[in-house]
C-alpha positions in Angstrom: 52.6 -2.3 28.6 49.7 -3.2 30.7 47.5 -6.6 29.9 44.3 -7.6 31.0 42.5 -10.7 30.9 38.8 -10.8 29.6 37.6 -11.2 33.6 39.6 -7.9 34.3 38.7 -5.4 31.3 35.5 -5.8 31.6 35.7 -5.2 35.4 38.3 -1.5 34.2 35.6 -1.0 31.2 32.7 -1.6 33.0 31.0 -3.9 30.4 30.6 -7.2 30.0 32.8 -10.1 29.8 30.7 -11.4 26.7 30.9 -7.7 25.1 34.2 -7.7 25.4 34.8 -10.9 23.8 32.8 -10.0 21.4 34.4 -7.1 20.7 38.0 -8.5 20.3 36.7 -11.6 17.7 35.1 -9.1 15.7 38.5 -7.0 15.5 40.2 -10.2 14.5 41.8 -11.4 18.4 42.4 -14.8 18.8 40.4 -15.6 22.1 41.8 -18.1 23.9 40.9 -18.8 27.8 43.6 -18.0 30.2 44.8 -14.7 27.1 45.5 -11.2 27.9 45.2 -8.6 25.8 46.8 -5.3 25.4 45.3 -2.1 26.7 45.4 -0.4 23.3 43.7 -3.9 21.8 40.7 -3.9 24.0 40.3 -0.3 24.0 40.1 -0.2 19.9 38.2 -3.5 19.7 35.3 -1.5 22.1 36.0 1.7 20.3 35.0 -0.4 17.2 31.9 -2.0 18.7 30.7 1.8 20.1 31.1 3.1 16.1 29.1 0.4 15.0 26.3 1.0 17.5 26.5 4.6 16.9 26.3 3.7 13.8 23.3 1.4 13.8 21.1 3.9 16.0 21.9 6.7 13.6 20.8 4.5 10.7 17.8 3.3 12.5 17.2 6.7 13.2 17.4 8.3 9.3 15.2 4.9 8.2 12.8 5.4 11.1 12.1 9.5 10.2 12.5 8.0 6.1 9.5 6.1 6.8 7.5 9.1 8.4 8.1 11.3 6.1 7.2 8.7 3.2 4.0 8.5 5.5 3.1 12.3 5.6 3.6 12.6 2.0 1.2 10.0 0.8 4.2 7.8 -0.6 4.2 5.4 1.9 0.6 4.0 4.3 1.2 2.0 7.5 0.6 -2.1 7.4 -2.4 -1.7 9.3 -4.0 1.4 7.2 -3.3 -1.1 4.0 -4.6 -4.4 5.3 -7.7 -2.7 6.6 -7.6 -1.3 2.7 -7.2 -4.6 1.4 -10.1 -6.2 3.5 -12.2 -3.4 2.2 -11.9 -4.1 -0.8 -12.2 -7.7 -0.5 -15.9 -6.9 1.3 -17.0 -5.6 -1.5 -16.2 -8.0 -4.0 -17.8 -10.6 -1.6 -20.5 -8.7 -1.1 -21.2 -8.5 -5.2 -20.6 -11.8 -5.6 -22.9 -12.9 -3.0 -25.7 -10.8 -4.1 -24.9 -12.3 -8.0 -25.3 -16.1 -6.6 -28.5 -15.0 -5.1 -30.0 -13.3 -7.2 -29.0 -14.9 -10.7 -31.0 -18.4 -10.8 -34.4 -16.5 -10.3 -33.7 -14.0 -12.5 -32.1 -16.5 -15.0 -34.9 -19.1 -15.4 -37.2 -19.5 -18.2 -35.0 -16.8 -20.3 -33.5 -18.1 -23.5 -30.0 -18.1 -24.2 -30.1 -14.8 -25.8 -32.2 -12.8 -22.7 -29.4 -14.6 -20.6 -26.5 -13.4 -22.3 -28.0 -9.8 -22.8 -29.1 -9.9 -18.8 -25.5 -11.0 -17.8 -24.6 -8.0 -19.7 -26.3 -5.3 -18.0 -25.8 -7.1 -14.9 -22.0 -7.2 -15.0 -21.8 -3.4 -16.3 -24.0 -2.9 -13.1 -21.9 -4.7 -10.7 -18.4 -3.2 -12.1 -19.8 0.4 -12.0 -20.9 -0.4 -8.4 -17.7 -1.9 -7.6 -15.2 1.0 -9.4 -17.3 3.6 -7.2 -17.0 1.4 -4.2 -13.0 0.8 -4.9 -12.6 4.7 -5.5 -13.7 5.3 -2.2 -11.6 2.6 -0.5 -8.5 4.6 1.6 -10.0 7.8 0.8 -11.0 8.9 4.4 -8.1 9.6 6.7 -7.8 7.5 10.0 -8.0 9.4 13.2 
């Protein structure tokens, strides 16, 4: 039965001395410098480490197409599309608010409590009819 050392697989292998390594801990080897390890040992600990590549890029690859097809049906919009969403929607709630802080004390002075209450009425009605028409359009164009 043939043995190799770490330095020597990975010269018959082709890979590195570190894979290799790698390879064997993960398969349970006790790795100690100077050890050799049976052909059969290293091949199985490397077969091992290819399956769970193979397995990770076929995984990648399902999530990856998952993700795309999540996209194309409307389930799923990419970061960027939903941040530039979110700052949207932030704009227009900053833009009402800043119009409100303007526009309030002028409108506001001299009126009595009652005309103040019945003006932030309408007002507010106003700004969150504005603001649902504003929101419903929000996302609704698609990005080119």
């Amino acid at each position: 039965m043939t043995r190799w050392s770490i330095y020597r697989a990975s010269l018959e292998f082709g890979v590195t001395r570190e894979t290799i390594t790698r390879a064997l801990a993960q398969s349970g080897a006790d790795i100690q410098k100077g050890a050799t390890y049976p052909t059969r040992q290293i091949f199985l600990a490397l077969a091992g480490d290819i399956k769970g590549e193979r397995l990770r890029v076929v995984k990648a690859t399902a999530d990856r197409v998952e993700r795309q097809n999540q996209v194309e049906t409307g389930k799923l919009i990419p970061y960027t599309e939903a941040q530039d969403q979110a700052r949207a929607a932030g704009g227009i709630i900053l833009t009402h608010l800043q119009r409100l802080e303007m526009e309030l004390p002028a409108h506001l002075t001299g009126l009595s409590a009652v005309e103040i209450a019945q003006y932030l009425d309408t007002e507010f009605r106003r700004v969150r009819s504005e603001m649902r028409e504003a929101f419903n359009n929000v996302g609704t164009s698609p990005k080119k």
